[in-house]
C-alpha positions as CSV (number, residue, x, y, z in Angstrom):
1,X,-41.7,-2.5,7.2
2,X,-37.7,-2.9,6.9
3,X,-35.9,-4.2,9.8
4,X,-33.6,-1.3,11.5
5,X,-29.6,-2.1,11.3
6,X,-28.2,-2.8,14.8
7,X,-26.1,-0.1,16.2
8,X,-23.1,-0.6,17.4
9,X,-21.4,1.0,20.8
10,X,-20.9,4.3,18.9
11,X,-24.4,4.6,17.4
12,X,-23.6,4.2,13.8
13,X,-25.1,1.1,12.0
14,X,-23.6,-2.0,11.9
15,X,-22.5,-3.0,8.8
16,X,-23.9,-6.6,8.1
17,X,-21.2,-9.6,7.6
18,X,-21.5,-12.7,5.4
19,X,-18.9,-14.8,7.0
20,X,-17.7,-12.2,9.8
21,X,-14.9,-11.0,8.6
22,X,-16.0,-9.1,5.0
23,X,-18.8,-6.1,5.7
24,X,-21.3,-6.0,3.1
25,X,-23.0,-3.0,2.8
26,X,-26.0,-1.6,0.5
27,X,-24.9,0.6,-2.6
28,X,-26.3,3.9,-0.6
29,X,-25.3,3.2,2.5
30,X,-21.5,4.8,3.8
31,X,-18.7,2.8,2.2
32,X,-17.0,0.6,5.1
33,X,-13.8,2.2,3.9
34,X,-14.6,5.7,6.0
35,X,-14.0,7.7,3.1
36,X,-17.8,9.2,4.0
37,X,-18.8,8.6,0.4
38,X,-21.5,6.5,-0.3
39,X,-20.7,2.7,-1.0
40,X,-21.8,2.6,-5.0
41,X,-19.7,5.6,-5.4
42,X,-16.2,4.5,-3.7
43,X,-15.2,0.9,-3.6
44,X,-18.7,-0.5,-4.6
45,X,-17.8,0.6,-8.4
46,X,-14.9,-1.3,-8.3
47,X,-16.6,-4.2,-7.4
48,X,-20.0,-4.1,-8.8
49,X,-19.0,-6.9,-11.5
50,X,-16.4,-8.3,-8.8
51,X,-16.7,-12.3,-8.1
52,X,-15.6,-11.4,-4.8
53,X,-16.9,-8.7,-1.9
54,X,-14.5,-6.2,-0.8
55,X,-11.7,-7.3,1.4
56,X,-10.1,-4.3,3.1
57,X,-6.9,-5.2,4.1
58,X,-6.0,-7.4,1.2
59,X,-2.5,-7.5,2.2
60,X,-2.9,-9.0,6.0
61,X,-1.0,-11.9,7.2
62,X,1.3,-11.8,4.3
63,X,5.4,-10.7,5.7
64,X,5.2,-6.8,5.4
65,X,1.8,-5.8,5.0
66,X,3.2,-2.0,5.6
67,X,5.1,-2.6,2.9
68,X,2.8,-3.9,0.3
69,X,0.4,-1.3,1.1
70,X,3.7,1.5,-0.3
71,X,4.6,-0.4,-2.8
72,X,0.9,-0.4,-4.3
73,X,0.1,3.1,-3.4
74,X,3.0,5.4,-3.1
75,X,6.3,4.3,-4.6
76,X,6.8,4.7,-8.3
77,X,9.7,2.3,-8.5
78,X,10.3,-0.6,-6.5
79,X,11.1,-4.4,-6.4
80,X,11.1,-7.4,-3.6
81,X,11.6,-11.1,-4.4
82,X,9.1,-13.2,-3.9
83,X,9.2,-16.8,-1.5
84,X,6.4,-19.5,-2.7
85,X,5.2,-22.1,-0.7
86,X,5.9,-24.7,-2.5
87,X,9.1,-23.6,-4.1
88,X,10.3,-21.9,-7.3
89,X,8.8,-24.5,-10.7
90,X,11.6,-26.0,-12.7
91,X,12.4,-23.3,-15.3
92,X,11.7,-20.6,-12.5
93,X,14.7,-19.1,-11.5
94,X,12.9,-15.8,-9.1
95,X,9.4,-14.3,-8.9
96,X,10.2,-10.9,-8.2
97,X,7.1,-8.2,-7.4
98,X,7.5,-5.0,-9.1
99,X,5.3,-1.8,-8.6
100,X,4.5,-1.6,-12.2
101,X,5.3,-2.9,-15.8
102,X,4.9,-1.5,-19.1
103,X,2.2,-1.0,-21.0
104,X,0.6,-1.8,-16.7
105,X,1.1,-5.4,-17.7
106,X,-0.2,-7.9,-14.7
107,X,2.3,-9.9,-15.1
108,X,5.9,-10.4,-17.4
109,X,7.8,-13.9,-18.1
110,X,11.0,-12.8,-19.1
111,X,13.4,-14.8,-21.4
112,X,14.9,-16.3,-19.0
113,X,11.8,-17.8,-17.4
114,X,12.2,-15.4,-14.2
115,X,8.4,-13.8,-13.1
116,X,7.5,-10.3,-12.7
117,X,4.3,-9.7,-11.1
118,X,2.8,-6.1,-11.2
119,X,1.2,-4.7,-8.2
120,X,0.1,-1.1,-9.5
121,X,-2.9,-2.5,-11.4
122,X,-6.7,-2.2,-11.8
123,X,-8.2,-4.9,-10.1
124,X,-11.1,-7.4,-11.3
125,X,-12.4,-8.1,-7.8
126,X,-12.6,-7.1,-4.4
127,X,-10.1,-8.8,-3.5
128,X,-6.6,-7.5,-4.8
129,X,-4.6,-10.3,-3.5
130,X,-6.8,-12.8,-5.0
131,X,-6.4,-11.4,-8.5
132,X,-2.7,-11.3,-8.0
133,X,-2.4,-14.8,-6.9
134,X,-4.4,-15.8,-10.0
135,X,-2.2,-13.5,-11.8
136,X,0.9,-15.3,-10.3
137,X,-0.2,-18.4,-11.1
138,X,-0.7,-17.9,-14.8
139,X,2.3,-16.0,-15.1
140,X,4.2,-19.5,-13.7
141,X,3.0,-21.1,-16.2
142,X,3.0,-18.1,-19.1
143,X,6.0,-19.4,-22.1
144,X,9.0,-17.5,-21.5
145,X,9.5,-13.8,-23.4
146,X,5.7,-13.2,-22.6
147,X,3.4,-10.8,-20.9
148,X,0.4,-12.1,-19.0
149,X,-2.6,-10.7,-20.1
150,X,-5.4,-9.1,-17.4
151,X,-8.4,-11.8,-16.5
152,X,-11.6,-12.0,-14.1
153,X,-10.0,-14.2,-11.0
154,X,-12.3,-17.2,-9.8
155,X,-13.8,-16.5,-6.6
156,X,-12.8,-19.5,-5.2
157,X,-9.3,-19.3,-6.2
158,X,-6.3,-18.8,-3.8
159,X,-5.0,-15.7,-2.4
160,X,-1.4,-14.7,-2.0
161,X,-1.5,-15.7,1.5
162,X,-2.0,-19.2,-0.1
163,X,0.7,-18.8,-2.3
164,X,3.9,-17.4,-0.4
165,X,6.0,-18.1,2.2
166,X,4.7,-16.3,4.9
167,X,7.6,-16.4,7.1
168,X,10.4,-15.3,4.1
169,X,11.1,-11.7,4.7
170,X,10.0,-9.0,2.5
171,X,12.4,-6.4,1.6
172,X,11.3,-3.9,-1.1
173,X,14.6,-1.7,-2.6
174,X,13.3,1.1,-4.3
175,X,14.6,2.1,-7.7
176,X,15.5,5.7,-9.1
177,X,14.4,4.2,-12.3
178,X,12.7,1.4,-14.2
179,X,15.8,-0.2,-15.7
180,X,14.4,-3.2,-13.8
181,X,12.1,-3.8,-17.1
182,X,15.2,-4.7,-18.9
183,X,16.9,-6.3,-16.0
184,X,19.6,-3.2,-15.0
185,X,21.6,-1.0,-16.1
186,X,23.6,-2.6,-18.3
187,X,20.8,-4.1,-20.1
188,X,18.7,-1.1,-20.3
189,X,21.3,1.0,-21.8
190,X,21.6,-0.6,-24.7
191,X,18.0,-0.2,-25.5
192,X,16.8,1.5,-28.8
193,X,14.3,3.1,-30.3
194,X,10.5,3.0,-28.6
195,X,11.4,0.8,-25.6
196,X,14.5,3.4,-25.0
197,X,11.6,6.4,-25.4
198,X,9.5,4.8,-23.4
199,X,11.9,4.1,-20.3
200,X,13.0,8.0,-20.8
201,X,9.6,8.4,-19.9
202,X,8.7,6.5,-17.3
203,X,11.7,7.8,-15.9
204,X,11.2,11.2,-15.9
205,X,7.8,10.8,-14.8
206,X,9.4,9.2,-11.3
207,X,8.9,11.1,-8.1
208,X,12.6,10.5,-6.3
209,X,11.6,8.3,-3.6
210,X,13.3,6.4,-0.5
211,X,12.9,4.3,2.3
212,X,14.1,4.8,5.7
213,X,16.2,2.0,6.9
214,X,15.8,2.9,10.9
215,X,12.1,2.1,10.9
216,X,9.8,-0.2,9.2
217,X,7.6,1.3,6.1
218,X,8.6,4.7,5.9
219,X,9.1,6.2,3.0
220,X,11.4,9.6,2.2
221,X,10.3,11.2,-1.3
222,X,10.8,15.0,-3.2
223,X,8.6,17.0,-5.1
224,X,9.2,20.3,-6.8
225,X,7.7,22.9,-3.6
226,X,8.7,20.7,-0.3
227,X,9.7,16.8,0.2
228,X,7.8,14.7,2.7
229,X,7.8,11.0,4.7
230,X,5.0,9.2,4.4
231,X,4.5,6.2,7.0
232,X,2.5,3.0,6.6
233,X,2.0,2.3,10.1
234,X,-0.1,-1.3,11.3
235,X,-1.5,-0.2,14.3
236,X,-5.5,-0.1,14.9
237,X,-6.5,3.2,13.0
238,X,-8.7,4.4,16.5
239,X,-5.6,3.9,18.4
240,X,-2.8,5.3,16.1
241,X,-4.5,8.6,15.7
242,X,-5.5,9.3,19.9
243,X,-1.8,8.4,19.9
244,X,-0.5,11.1,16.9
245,X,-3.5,13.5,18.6
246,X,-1.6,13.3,22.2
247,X,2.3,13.5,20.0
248,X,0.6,16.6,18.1
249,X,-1.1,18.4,21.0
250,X,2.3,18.3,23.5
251,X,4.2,19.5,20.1
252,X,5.9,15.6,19.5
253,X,4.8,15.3,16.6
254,X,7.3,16.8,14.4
255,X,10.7,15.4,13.0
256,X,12.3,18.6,13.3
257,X,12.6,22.4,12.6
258,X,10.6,22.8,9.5
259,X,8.9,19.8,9.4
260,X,5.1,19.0,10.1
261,X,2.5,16.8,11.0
262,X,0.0,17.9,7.7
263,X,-2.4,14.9,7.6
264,X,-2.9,10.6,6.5
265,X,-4.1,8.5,4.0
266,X,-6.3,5.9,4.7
267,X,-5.3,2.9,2.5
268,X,-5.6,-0.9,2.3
269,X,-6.9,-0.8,6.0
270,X,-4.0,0.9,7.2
271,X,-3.0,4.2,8.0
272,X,-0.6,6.6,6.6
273,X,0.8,9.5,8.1
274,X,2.2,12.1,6.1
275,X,5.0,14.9,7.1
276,X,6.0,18.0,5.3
277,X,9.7,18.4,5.0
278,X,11.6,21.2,3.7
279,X,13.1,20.8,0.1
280,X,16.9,20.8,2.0
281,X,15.6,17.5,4.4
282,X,16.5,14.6,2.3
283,X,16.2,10.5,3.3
284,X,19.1,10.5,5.2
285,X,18.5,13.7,7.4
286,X,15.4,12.0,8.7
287,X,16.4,8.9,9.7
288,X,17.6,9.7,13.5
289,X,14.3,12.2,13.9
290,X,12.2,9.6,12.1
291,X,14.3,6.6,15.0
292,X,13.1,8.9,18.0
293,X,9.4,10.1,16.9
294,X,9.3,6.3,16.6
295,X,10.0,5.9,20.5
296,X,7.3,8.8,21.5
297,X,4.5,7.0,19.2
298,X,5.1,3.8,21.0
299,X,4.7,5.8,24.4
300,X,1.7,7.4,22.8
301,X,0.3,4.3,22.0
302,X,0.4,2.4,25.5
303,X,-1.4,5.3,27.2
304,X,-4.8,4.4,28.1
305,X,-5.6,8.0,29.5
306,X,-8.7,9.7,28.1
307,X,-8.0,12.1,25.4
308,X,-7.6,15.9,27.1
309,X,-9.8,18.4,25.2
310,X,-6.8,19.9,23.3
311,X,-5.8,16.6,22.6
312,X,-9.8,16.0,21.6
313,X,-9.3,19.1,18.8
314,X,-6.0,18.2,17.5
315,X,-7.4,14.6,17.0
316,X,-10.0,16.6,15.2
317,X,-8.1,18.0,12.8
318,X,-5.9,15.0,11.8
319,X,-9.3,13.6,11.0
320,X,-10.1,16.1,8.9
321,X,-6.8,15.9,6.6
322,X,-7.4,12.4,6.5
323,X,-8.2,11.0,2.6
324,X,-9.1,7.6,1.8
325,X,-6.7,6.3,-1.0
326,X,-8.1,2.8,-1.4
């Protein structure tokens, strides 16, 4: 007779732990994530030939995890340099991390010897900063005026955390375009032919996005019916959303007349809250409103009061327009 999975305070199984930190978790049992799908159908088929089990917050401990986490997920076009460890190799004038590349290339070594690692890619492992550090790596060492080609990391290879400066900043600026392939403007107006078709492309294909520059990770971007902010925010999921239950129940949680509280995403570990704004709200319209709900969450968040039963619904249904994106 199988042995019964310890519970844990709330009643739910306990997810077992190779090394304490990683949950491993049968292929029918709920997938650690919380999306409430069953682990063989969420990240498990990610991983099922992955060298590595699933980590899920790849990007912790690195400078701007908030960031990462929007630059994988929700911004279309976006750059940050890069600070290694160990310094820039000779012939290595910038490694500079870009949301994606053409042709969703890991990695590009341009003529000049500069690096561009792409961070909107499938992964090989459970472990996406593990398969970028490999990706990194290679890419250092790729000749110049070449792509690097996608490849199963070694399990026991470094991670990013490994390979960068942990204390550089991290400062993504977000792009209305991917002239960035070709190295600007300048250069990608004088391209021809397919590689001019296909930036026309990818840039029509861009969502106009922007990020705030009053608060950390927050993200200002337009679609055809209504614009909206969506917020990468580090604080311990539990907590952040009895804190956005207490803003939404006293009527805090907006950032303005026409704007609303609608739901989250749930990704990389972290959670992101998501507002409705109406079409006329653009980036800079948001910023002071975005500044002083930023105040009332960090009230929220110190409170150590039990949840009030209007509080206990409104938590209720933030939970239920929650969806897990990774």
């Amino acid at each position: 007779m199988a042995k019964k999975r310890p519970l844990t305070s709330d009643r739910k199984p306990a997810a077992r732990r190779g090394d304490g930190e990683i949950p491993v978790v049968g292929a029918r049992e709920p997938c650690p994530c919380g999306s409430g799908r069953r682990y063989k159908a969420c990240h498990g088929r990610a991983a099922a030939q992955a060298l590595t089990e699933l980590v899920l917050r790849p990007f912790e401990g690195l400078s701007g995890e908030c960031d990462w986490v929007a630059m994988r997920e929700l911004v279309p076009a976006a750059t940050a340099e890069l600070t290694l460890r160990e310094g820039l190799p000779e012939g290595v004038p910038s490694v500079t991390l870009v949301t994606v590349l053409p042709m969703a290339w890991p990695a590009l070594r341009r003529d000049t010897g500069a690096v561009l690692l792409g961070l909107q890619n499938d992964t090989t492992s459970g472990d996406i900063s593990r398969d970028l550090a490999d990706t990194l790596r290679r890419a250092l060492e790729t000749e110049p005026g070449n792509p690097v080609e996608a490849r199963r990391a070694e399990a026991s290879g470094p991670r990013l955390q490994d390979l960068l400066d942990l204390d550089a900043p991290f400062e993504p600026v977000v792009h209305s375009g991917f002239e960035f392939w070709l190295g600007g403007p300048e250069e990608a107006a004088k391209a021809t032919g397919e590689v001019a078709a296909s930036l026309e492309r990818a840039n029509a294909a861009a969502m106009p996005t922007a990020r705030l520059s009053g608060v950390e990770a927050a993200y200002w971007c337009a679609t055809p019916d209504k614009n909206h902010l969506r917020w990468v925010m580090p604080h311990p999921e539990e907590k952040l959303i009895d804190a956005l239950a207490r803003l939404h129940a006293s009527g805090g949680s907006s950032l303005g007349d026409g704007t609303r509280l609608v739901g989250s995403f749930r990704a990389h570990g972290l959670v992101v809250p998501v507002w409705d704004l109406p079409t006329s709200v653009q980036a800079d319209d948001i910023e002071k409103p975005a500044a002083e709900f930023d105040e009332r969450l960090g009230e929220a968040l110190a409170s150590g009061a039990p949840l009030t039963a209007e509080e206990r619904r409104a938590r209720s249904g933030l939970t239920n327009r929650q969806i897990t994106l990774s």
